[in-house]
C-alpha positions as CSV (number, residue, x, y, z in Angstrom):
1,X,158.5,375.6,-48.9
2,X,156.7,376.8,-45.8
3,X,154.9,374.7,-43.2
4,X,151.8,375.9,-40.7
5,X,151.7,374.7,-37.7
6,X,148.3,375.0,-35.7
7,X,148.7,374.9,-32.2
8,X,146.5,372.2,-30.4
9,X,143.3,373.8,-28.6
10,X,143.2,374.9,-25.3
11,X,141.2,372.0,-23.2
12,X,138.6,374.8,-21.0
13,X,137.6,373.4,-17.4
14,X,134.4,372.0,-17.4
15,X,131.2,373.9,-16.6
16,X,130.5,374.5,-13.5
17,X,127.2,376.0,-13.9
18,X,125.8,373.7,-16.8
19,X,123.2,371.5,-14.9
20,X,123.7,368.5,-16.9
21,X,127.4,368.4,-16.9
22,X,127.2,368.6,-13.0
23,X,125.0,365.7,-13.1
24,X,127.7,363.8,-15.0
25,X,129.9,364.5,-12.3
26,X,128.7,361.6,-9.7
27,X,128.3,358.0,-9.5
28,X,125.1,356.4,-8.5
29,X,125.2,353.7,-6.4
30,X,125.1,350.6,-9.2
31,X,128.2,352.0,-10.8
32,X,130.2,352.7,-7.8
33,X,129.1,349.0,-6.5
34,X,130.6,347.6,-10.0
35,X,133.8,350.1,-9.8
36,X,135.4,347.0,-7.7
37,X,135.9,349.2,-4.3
38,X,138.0,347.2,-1.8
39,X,136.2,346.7,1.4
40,X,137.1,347.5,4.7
41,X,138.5,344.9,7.0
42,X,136.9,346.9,10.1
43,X,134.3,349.9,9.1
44,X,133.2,350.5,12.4
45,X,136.6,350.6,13.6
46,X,137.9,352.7,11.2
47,X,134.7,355.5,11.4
48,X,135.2,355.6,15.3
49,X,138.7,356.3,15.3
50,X,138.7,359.2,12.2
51,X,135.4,360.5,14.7
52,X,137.6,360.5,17.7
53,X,140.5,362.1,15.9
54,X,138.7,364.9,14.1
55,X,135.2,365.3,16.0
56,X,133.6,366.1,12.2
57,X,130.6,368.5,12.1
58,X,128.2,368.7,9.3
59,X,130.0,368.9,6.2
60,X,132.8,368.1,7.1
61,X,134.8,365.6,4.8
62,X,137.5,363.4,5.7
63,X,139.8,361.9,3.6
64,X,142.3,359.2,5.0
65,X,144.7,357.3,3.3
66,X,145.3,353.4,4.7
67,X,148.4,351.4,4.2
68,X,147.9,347.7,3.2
69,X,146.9,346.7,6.7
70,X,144.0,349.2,6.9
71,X,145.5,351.4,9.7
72,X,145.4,355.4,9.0
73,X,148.8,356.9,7.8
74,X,147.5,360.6,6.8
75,X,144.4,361.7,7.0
76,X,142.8,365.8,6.5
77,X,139.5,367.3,7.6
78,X,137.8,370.3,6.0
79,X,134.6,372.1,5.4
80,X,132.9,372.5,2.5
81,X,130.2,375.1,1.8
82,X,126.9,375.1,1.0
83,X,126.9,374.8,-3.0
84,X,125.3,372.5,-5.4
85,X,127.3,369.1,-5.3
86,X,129.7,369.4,-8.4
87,X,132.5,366.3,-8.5
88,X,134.6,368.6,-10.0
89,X,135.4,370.8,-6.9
90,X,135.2,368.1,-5.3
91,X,138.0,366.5,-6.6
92,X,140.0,369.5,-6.2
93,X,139.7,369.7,-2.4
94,X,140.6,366.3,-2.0
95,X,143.5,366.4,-4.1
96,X,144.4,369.7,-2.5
97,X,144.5,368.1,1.3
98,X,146.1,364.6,-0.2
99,X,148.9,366.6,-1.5
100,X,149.2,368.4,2.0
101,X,149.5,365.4,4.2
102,X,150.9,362.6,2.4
103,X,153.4,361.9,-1.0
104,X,152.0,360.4,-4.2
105,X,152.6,356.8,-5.4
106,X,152.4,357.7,-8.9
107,X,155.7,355.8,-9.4
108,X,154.5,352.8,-8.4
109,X,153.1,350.1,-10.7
110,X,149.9,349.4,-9.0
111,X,148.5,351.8,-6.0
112,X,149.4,350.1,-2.5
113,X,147.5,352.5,-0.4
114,X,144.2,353.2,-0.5
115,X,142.5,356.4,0.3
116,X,138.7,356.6,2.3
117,X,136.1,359.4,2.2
118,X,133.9,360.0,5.8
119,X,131.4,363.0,4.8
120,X,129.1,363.9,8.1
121,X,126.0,365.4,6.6
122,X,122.3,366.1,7.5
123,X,119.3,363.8,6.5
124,X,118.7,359.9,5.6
125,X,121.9,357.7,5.1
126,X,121.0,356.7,2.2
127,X,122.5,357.7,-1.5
128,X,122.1,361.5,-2.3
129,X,123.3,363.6,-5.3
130,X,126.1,364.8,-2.9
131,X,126.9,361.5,-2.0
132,X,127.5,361.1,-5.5
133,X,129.5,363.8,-6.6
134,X,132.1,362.9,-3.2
135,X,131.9,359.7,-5.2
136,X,132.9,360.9,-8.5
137,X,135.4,363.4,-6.6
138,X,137.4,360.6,-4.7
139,X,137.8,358.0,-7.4
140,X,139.3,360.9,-9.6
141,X,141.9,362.2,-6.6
142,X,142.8,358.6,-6.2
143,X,143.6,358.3,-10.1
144,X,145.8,361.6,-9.9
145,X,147.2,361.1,-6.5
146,X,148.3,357.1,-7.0
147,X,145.9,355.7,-4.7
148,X,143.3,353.2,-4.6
149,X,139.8,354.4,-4.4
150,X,138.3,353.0,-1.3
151,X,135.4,353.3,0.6
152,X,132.7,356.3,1.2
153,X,131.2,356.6,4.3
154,X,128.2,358.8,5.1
155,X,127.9,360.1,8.6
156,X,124.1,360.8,9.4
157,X,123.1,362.0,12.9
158,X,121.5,358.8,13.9
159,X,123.7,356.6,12.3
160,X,127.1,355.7,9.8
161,X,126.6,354.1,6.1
162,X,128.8,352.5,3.7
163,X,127.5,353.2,0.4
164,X,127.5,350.5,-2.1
165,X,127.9,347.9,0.6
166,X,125.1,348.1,2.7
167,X,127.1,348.0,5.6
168,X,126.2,350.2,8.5
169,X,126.3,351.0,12.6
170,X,125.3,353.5,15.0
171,X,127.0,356.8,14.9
172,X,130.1,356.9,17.3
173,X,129.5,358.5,20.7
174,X,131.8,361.0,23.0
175,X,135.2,359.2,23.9
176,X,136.2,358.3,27.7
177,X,138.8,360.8,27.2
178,X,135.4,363.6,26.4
179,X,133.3,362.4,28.6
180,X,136.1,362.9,31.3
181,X,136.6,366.4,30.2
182,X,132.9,367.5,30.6
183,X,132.7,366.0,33.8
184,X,136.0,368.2,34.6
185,X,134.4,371.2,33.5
186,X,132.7,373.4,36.7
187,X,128.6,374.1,37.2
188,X,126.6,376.5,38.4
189,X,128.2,379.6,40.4
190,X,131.9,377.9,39.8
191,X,130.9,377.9,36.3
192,X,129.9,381.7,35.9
193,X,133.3,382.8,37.9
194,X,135.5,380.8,35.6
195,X,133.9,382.5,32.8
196,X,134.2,385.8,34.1
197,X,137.8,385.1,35.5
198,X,139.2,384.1,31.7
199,X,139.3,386.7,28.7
200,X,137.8,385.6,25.6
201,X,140.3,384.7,23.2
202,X,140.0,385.5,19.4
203,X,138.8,382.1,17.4
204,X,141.3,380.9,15.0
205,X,139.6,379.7,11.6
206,X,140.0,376.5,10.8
207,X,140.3,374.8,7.5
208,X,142.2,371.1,8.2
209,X,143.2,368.7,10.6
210,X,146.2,366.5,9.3
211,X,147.2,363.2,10.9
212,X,151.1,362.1,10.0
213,X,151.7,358.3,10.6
214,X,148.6,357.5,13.1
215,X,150.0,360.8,15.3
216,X,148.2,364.4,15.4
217,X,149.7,367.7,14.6
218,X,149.0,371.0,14.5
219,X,145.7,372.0,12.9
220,X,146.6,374.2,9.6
221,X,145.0,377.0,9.2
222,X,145.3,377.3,5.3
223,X,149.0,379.2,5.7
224,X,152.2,379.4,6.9
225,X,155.5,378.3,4.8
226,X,156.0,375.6,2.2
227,X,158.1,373.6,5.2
228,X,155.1,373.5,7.3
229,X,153.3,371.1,5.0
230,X,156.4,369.4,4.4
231,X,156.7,368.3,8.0
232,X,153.1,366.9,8.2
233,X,153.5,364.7,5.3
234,X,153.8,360.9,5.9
235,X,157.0,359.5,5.3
């Protein structure tokens, strides 16, 4: 007697092309309201210090992961490129920079920490199809990283916005700290002589800005060794 065995089908990653699956990939604002997303204790607090920490510039996303008392453990900053919004990528890059700065809590019964998304973007606060595939994006990293989903935060240039909450302030401002720095920096004829005293210097690309228990380190440039990423995660 002989037996066949058929081997289970290979799952294929969704389309990224199909129009209509993309759509599927984001939450409106009605279903993200009814998803039970914990509220901040502080918004505006929590916007002006992520600003302050990684000076975001459009598109930029910035995910940070709170502990029970809504202060920042980890948090990353990246740049995404103009594409059409697809949750699915998105996802991916979250999970991706989650991974880099801080362990998972899959172990755990029930999530303890709670991970935020800030997105600085062009246009009207209000809810967009972007919006809604960062949506879609976060609640899936949270799922596969052991976090709670928390809040989204669009960054407009006029003004900050938390979807599904209708909470809101003005967009954060320079810090004493940049304000003293500008004022530092020399005018005029002192100004032109600096610049032509100092050799331009090579710009080093930039793809996150990771935060280790409220402290900053290095900005990663997308390499270096395995260790490196181990010594910016959160204990």
């Amino acid at each position: 007697m002989t037996f066949d065995f058929v081997p289970p089908p290979r799952l294929a990653p969704p389309s990224l092309t199909d129009p209509a699956a993309r759509l599927g990939r984001m939450l409106e604002p009605a279903e993200w309201a009814s998803a039970g997303i914990p509220l901040l204790r502080n918004p505006r607090e929590v916007v002006a210090g992520l600003h302050e920490r990684h000076r975001p510039g459009t598109s930029t996303a910035i995910v940070a992961v709170l502990d029970p008392q809504d202060r920042v453990t980890a948090s990353a900053s990246f740049t995404e490129p103009a594409a059409a919004p697809d949750g699915w990528e998105f996802r991916n890059a979250l999970l991706a920079h989650l991974r880099r700065v801080i362990p998972h809590d899959l172990r755990l019964r029930a999530p303890v920490r709670t991970a935020v998304l800030l997105y600085c973007r062009d246009g009207d606060p209000r809810w967009t199809e972007t919006d809604g595939a960062w949506m879609w994006g976060l609640r899936d990293a949270c799922t596969l990283h052991g976090l709670r989903c928390g809040a989204y935060i669009a960054l407009t240039p006029e003004r900050w916005q938390v979807l599904g909450e209708g909470r809101g302030g003005r967009r954060p401002g320079p810090s004493a700290k940049d304000k003293r720095r500008t004022d530092a920096r020399p005018t005029g004829a002192g100004f032109a002589a600096a610049r032509r005293g100092t050799a331009p210097r090579p710009d080093t690309p930039r793809t996150a800005t990771v935060v280790a228990q409220g402290r900053p380190a290095p900005r990663s440039t997308g390499g270096g060794a395995p260790e490196a990423h181990r010594h910016t995660a959160a204990r």
